[in-house]
C-alpha atoms as an extended CHARMM CRD file, in Angstrom:
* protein
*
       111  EXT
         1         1  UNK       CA            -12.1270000000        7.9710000000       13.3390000000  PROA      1               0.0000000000
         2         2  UNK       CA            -10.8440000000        4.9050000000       14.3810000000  PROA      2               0.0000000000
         3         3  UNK       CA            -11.2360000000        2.2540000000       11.7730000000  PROA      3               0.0000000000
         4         4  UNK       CA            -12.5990000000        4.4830000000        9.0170000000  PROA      4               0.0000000000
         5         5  UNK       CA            -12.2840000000        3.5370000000        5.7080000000  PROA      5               0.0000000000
         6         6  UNK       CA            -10.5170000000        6.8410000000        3.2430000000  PROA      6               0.0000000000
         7         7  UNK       CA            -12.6850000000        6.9320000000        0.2550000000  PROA      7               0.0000000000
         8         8  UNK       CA            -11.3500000000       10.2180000000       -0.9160000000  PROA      8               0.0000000000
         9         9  UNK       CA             -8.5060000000       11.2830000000       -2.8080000000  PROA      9               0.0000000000
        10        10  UNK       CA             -5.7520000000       13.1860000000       -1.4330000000  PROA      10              0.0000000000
        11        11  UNK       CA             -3.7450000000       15.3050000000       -3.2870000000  PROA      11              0.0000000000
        12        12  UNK       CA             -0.1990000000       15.9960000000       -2.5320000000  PROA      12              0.0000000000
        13        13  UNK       CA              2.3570000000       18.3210000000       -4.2450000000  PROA      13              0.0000000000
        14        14  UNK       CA              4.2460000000       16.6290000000       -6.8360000000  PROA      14              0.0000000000
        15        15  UNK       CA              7.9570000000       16.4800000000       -4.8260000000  PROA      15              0.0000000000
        16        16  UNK       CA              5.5430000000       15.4880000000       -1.7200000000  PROA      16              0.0000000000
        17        17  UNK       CA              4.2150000000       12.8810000000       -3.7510000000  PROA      17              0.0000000000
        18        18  UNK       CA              7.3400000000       11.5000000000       -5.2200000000  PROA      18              0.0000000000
        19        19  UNK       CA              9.1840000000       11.2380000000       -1.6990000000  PROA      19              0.0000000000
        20        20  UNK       CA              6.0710000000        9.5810000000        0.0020000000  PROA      20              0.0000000000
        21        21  UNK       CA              5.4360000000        7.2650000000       -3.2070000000  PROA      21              0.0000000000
        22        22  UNK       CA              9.2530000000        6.2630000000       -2.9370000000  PROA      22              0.0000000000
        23        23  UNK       CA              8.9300000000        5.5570000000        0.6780000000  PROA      23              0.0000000000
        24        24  UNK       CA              6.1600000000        3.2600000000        0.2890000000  PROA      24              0.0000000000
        25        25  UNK       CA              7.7970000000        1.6950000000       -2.7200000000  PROA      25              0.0000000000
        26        26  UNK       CA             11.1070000000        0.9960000000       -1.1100000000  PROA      26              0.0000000000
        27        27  UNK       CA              9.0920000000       -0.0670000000        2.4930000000  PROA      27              0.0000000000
        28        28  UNK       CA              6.4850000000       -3.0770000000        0.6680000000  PROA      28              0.0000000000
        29        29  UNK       CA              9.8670000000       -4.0900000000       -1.7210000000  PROA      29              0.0000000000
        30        30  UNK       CA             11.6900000000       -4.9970000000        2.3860000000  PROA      30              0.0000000000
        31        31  UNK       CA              8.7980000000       -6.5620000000        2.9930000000  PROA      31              0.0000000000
        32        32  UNK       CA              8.1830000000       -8.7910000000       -0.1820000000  PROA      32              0.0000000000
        33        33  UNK       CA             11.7070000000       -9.6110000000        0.1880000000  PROA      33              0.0000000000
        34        34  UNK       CA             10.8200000000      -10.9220000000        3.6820000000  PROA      34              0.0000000000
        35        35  UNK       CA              7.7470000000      -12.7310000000        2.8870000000  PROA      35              0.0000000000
        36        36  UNK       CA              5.4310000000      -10.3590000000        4.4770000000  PROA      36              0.0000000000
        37        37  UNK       CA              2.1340000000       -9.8140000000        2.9480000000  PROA      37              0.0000000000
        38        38  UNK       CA             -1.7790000000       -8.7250000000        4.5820000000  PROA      38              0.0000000000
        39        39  UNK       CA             -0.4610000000       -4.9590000000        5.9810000000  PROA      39              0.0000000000
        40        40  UNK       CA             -1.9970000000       -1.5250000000        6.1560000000  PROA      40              0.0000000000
        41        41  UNK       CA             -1.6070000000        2.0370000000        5.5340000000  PROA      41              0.0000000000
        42        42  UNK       CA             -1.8630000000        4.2490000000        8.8860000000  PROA      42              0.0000000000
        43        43  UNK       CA             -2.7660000000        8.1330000000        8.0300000000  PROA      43              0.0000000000
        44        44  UNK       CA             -3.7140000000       10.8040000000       10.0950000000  PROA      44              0.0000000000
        45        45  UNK       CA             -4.2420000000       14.3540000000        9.1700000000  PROA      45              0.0000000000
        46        46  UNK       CA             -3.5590000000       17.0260000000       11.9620000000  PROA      46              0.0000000000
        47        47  UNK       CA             -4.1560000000       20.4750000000       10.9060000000  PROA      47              0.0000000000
        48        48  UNK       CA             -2.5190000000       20.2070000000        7.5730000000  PROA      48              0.0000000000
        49        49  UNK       CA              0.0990000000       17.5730000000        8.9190000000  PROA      49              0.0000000000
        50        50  UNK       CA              0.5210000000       14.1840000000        7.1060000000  PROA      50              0.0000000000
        51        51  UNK       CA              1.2510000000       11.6430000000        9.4490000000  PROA      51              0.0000000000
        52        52  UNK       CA              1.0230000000        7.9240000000        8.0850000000  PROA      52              0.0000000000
        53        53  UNK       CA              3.0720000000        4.4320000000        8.1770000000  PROA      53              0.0000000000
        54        54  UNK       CA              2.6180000000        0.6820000000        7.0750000000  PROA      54              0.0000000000
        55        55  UNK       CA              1.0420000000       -1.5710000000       10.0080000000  PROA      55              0.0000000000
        56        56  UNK       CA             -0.1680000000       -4.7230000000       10.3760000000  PROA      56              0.0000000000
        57        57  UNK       CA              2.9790000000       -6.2450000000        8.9960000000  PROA      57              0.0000000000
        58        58  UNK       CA              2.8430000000       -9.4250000000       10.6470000000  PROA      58              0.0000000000
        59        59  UNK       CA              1.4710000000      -11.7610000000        8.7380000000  PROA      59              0.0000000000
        60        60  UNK       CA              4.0320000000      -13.7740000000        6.5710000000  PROA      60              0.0000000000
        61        61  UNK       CA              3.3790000000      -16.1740000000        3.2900000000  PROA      61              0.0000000000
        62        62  UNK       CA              4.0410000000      -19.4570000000        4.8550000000  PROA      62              0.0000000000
        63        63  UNK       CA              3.2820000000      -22.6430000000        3.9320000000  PROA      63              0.0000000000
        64        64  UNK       CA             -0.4410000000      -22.9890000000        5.5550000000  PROA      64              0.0000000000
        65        65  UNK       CA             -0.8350000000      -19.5120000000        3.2060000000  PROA      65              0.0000000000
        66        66  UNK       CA              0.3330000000      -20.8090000000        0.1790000000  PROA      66              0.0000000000
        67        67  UNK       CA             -1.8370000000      -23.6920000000        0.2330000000  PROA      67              0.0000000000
        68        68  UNK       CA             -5.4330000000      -21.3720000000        0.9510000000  PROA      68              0.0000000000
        69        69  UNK       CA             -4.4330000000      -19.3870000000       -2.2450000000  PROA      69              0.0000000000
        70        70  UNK       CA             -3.6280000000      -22.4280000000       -3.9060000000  PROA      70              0.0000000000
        71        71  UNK       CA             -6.5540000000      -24.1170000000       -3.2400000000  PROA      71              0.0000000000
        72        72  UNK       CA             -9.4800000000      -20.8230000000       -3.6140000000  PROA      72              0.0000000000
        73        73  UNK       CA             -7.3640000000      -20.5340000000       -6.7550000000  PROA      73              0.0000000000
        74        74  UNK       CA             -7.9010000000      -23.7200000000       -8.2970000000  PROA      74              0.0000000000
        75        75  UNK       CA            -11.8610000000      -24.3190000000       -6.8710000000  PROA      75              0.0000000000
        76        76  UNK       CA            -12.7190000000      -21.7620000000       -9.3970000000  PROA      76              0.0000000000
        77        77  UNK       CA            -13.9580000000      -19.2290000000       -6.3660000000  PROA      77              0.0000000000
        78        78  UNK       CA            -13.2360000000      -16.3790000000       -8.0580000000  PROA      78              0.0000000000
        79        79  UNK       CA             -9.7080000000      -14.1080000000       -7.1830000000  PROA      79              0.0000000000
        80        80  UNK       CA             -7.8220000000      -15.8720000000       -4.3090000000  PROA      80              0.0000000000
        81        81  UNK       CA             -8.4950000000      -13.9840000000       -1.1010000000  PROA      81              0.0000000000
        82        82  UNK       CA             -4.4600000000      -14.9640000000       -0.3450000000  PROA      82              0.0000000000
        83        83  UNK       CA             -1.8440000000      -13.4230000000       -2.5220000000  PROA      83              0.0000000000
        84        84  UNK       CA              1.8590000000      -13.5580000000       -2.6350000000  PROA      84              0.0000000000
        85        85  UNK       CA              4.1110000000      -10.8980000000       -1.3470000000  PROA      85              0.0000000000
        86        86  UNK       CA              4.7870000000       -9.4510000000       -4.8560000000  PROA      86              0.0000000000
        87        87  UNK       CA              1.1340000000       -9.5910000000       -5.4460000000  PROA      87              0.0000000000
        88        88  UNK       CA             -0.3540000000       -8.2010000000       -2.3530000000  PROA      88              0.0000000000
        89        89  UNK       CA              3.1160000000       -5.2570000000       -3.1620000000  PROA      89              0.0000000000
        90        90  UNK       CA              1.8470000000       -4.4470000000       -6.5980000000  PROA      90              0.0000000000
        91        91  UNK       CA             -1.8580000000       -3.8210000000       -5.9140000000  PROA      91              0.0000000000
        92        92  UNK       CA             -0.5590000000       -2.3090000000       -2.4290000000  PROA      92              0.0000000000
        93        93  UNK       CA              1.4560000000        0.1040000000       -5.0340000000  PROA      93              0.0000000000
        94        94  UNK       CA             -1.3660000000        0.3580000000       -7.2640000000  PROA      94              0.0000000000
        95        95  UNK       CA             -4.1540000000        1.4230000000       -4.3180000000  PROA      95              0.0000000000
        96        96  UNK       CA             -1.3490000000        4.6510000000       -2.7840000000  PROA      96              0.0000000000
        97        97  UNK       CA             -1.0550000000        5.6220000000       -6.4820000000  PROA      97              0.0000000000
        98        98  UNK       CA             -4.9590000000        6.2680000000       -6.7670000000  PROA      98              0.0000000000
        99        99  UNK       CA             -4.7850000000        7.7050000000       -3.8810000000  PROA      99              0.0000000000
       100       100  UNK       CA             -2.2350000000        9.7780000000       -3.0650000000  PROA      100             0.0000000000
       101       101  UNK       CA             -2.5340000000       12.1310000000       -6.0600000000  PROA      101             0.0000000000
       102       102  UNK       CA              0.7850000000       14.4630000000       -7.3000000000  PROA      102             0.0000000000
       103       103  UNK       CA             -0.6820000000       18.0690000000       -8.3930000000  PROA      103             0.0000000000
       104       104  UNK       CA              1.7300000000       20.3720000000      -10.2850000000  PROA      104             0.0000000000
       105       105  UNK       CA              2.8920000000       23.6160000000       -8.3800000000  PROA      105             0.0000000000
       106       106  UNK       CA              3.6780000000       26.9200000000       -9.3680000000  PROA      106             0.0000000000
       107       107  UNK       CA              7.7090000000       26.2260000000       -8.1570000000  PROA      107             0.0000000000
       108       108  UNK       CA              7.8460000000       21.9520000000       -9.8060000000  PROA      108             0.0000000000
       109       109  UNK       CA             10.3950000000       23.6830000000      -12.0050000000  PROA      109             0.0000000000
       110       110  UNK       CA             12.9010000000       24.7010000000       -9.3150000000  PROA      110             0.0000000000
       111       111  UNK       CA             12.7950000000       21.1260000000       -7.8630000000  PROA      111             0.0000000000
């Protein structure tokens, strides 16, 4: 399945959730703070096992990069293809949100 796009929604228990929305949270704040932007989510799924991480984290927001957003910003082309760090780190955010879903449990209350 190399390359595959994940269309689908996975749902996660709710303290599963939390610790694996934290993780990403805390992992794209290092890299905003270090001018990283342009990187991916890795996941495999091996018999019930949820492997993933953040690759592709090369790519920083130098000057060559600022100038491409500024400029697709200001022709009027529509949303700049180039974001910022905190940009590309909210809508990063926004995307593991939809979908990593947290689903109640029967034991939520003992955590």
């Amino acid at each position: 399945m190399y390359g595959v796009r994940w269309e689908q929604q996975l749902f996660v228990a709710s303290h599963t959730g939390g610790v694996l929305l934290g993780c990403i949270d805390r992992d794209t704040e290092f890299l905003a703070q270090n001018s990283v932007m342009d990187y991916s989510l890795l996941l495999g799924i091996d018999g019930g096992t949820l492997t993933l991480g953040i690759i592709d984290y090369i790519r920083t927001f130098t000057w060559d990069k600022k100038l491409e957003h500024l400029v697709k910003k200001n022709l009027g082309s529509g949303q700049p293809t180039v974001v910022s760090p905190d940009e590309y780190k909210r809508r990063f955010r926004a995307a593991m949100r939809k979908y990593f879903l947290r689903c109640v449990t029967p034991w939520d209350h003992l955590m």
